[in-house]
N, C-alpha and C positions, 0 to 999 in steps of 0.2 A: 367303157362298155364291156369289156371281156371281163374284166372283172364282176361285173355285176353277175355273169352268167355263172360264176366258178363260185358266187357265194349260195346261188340257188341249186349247182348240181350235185344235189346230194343223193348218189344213186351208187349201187354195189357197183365196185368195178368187176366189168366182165373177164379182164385179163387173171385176176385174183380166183373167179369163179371156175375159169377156164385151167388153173395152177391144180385145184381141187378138183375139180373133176379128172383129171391126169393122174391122180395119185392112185387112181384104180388102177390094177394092172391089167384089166380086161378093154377100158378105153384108149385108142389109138389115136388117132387125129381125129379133132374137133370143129365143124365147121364155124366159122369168124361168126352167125348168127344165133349158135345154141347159148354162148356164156349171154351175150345183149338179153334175150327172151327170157332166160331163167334170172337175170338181174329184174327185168321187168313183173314178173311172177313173183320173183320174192318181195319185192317193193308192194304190189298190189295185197297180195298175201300178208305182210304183217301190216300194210292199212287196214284191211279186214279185223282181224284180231286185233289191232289196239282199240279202233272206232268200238269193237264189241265190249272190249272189259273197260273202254272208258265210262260207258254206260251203266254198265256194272260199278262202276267207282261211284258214279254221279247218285245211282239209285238207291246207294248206302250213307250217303252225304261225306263221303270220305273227299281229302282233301290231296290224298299220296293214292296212287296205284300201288296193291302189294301184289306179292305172287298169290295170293290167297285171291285177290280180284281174278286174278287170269285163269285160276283153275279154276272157279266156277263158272267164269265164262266158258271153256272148255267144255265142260261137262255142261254147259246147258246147252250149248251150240252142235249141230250132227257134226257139221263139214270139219270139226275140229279133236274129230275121235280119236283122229291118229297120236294126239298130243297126251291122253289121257295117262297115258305110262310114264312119260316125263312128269305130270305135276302128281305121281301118285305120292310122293312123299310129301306134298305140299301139304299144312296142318289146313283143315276146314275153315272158312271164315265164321266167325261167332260175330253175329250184326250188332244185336244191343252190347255185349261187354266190350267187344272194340270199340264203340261209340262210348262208354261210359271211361275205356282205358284213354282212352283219345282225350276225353276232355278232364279227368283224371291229370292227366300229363299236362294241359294245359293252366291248371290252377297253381299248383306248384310252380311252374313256371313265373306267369305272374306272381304269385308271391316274392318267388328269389327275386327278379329284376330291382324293385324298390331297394332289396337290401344289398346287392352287389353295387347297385348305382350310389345309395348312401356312403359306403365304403370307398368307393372312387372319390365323391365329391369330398367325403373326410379328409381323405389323404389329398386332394389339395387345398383346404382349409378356408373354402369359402364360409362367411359367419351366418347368416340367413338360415340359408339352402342345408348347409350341415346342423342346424337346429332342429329343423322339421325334417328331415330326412331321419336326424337319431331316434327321436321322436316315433318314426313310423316303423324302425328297428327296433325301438325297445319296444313298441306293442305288439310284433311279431315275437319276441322275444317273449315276451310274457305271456303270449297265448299258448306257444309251445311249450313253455316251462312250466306253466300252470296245470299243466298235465300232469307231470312230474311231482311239483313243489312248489307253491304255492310261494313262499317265504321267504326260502331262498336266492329265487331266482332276480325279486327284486334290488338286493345290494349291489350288483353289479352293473344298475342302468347308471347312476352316480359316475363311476369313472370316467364314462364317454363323453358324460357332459361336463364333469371339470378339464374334459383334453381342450375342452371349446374356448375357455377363458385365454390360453395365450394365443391363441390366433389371433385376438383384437388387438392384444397389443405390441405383435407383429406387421400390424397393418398399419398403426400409426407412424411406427417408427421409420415406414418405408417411405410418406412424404418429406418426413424432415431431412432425410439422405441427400433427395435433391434439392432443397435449397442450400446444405453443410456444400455440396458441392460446387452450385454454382459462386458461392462466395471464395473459395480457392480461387479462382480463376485471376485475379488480378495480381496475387504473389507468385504466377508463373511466370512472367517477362524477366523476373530475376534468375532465373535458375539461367536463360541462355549466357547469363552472365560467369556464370559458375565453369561450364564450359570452356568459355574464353581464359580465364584465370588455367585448368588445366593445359588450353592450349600454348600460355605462355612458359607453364613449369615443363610442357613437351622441349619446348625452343632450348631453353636452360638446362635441361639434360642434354 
């Protein structure tokens, strides 16, 4: 039970509040319920402003609160004037180009994934999966290169796909391992014998 209450008491500590207010040299003693009230005010206080620029996040279809959220909530809000000098450095929000940066950043994204994921599953040399995955490397390849050079850029899909030929016949040779092995097994009850013969040439020395 007391645990449970310590995972929910996320509140400023007053003694910490009470450290900082002492640092003035004008404040003397502090009564036990000034730091409690101004933890409760602050608490209240930035519920306010977050609830405010979350809306401001939500109404721009942003998916990250930035500082640029908060300053315009600021500046749109009276009760939040006092704040206005802090986020003066803050750069304005641009709605449609951060929405078009935003999903900008999101296509490149999906692009890399296929080719970083291709590149893992290469280097562990499943035969399928690294067919169609080279596959969808060398079409990103070529679309990017086709930019460039048209000509060029295709002699270099060839090598990828001749890395693919000894992976199969890496794969074959990893079944016949285990039955090469399990047929040792019956010329091992002679080696305990081998043992014995050195333990007799122990005795003779």
């Amino acid at each position: 039970m007391p645990s449970k209450k310590k995972k929910y008491n996320a509140r400023f500590p007053p003694a910490r509040i009470k450290k900082i207010m002492q640092t003035d040299e004008e404040i003397g003693k502090v009564a036990a319920a000034v730091p409690v009230i101004i933890s409760r005010a602050l608490e209240l206080f930035l519920e306010s402003l977050l609830k405010k620029a979350c809306q401001v996040t939500q109404s721009r279809n942003a998916k990250t609160m930035t500082t640029s959220h908060l300053k315009q909530c600021i500046e749109l809000e009276q009760q939040f004037d006092f704040l206005k000098d802090l986020v003066a450095s803050v750069p304005d929000m641009q709605g449609d180009g951060e929405d078009n940066h935003m999903d900008g950043d999101k296509g490149p994204r999906r692009g890399r994934k296929p080719g970083s994921s291709g590149r893992k599953n290469g280097g562990m040399g499943s035969k399928g999966k690294d067919k169609k995955l080279s596959g969808t490397d060398s079409e990103q390849e070529d679309e990017s290169e086709d930019t460039d050079t048209d000509g060029e850029e295709e002699t270099p899909q060839p090598p990828p796909q001749a890395s693919h030929p000894p992976a199969p016949f890496q794969s074959p040779s990893a079944p016949f391992m285990p039955f090469a092995s399990t047929l040792p097994l019956p010329p091992a009850p002679p080696a305990p014998s081998a043992p014995d013969a050195e333990d007799e040439e122990d005795y003779d020395s």
